[in-house]
C-alpha positions as a Markdown table, in Angstrom:
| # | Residue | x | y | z |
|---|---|---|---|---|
| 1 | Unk | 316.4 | 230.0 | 107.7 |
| 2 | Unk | 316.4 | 233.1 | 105.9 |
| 3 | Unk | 318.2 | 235.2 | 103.1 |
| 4 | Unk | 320.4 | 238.0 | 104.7 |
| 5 | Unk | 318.0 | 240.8 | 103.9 |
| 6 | Unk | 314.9 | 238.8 | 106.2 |
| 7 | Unk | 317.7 | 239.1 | 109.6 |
| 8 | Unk | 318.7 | 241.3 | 111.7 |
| 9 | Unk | 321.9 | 240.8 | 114.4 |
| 10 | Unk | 321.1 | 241.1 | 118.4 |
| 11 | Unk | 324.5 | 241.6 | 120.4 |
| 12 | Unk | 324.9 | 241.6 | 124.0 |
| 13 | Unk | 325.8 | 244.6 | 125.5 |
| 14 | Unk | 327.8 | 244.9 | 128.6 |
| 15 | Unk | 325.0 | 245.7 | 131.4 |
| 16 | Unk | 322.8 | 242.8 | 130.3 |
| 17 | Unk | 321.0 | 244.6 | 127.5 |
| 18 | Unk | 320.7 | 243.8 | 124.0 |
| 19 | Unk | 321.3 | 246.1 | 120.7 |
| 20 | Unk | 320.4 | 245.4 | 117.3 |
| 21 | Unk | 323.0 | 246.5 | 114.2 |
| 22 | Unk | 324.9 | 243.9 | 111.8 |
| 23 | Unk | 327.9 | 245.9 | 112.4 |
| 24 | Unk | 328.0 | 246.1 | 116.3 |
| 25 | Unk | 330.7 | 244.3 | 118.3 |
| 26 | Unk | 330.7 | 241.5 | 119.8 |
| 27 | Unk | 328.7 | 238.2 | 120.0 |
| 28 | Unk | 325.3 | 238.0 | 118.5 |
| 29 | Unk | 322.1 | 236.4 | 117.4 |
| 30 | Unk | 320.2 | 236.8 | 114.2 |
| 31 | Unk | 316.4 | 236.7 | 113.9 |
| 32 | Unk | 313.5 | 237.5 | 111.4 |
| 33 | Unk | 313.3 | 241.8 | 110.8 |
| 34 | Unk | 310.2 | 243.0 | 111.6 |
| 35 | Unk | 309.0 | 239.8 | 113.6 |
| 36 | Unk | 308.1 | 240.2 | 117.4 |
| 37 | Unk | 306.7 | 236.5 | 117.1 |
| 38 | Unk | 310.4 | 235.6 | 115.9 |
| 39 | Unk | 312.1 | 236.6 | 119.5 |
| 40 | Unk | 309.3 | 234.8 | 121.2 |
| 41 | Unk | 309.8 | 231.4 | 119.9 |
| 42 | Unk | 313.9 | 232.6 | 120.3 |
| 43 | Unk | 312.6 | 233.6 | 124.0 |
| 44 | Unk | 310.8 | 230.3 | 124.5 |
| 45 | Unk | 314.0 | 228.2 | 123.4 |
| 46 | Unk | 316.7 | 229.9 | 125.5 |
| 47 | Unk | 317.9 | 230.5 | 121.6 |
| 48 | Unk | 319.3 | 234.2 | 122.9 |
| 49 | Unk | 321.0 | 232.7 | 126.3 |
| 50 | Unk | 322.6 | 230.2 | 124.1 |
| 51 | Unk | 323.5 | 232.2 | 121.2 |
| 52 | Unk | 325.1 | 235.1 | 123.3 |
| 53 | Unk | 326.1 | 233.1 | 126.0 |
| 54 | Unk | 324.8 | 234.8 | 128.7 |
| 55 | Unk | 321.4 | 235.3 | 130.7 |
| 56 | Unk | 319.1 | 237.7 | 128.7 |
| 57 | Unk | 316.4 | 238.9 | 130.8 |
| 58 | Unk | 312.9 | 239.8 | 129.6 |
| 59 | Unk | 313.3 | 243.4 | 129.7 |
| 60 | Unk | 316.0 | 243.4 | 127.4 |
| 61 | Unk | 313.5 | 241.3 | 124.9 |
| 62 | Unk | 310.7 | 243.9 | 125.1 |
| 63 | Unk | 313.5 | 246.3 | 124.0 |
| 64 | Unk | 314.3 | 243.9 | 121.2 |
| 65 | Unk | 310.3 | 243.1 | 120.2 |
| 66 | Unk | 309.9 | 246.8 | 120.5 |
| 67 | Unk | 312.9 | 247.9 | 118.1 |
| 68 | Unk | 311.6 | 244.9 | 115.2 |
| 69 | Unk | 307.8 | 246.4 | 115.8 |
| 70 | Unk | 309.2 | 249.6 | 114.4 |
| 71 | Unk | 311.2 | 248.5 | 112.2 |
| 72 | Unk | 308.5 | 246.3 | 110.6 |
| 73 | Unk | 306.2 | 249.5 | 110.6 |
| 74 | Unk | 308.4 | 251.6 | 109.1 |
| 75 | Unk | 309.5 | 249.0 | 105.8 |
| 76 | Unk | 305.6 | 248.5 | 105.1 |
């Protein structure tokens, strides 16, 4: 649990990958901004597979951990 401003939304995208945006279409996800550790204990739970309701492969997570990394660099 967090405010609004501590989440960011994960969609799935047709393809298998994942995008982050609160305004993107479709189903999504939220997790902690800035927080690779966040999508690893989402990664560890199926959270993502059940939340979007389809298989998210680790590739599209690295993506994911990459895009918070630099989002968390670039807010400090």
């Amino acid at each position: 649990m967090a405010s609004p401003d501590e989440l960011v939304r994960v969609v799935a995208q047709p393809g298998g990958g994942l995008a982050v945006g609160r305004t993107r279409p479709g189903r999504g996800a939220w997790v902690c901004a800035g927080s690779p550790a966040c999508v690893d204990a989402a990664e560890r739970r199926k959270a993502f597979d059940r939340a979007l309701r389809t298989t998210v492969h680790g590739h599209a997570l690295d993506e994911v951990r990459t895009i918070l990394a630099e989002r968390g660099r670039l807010d400090s």
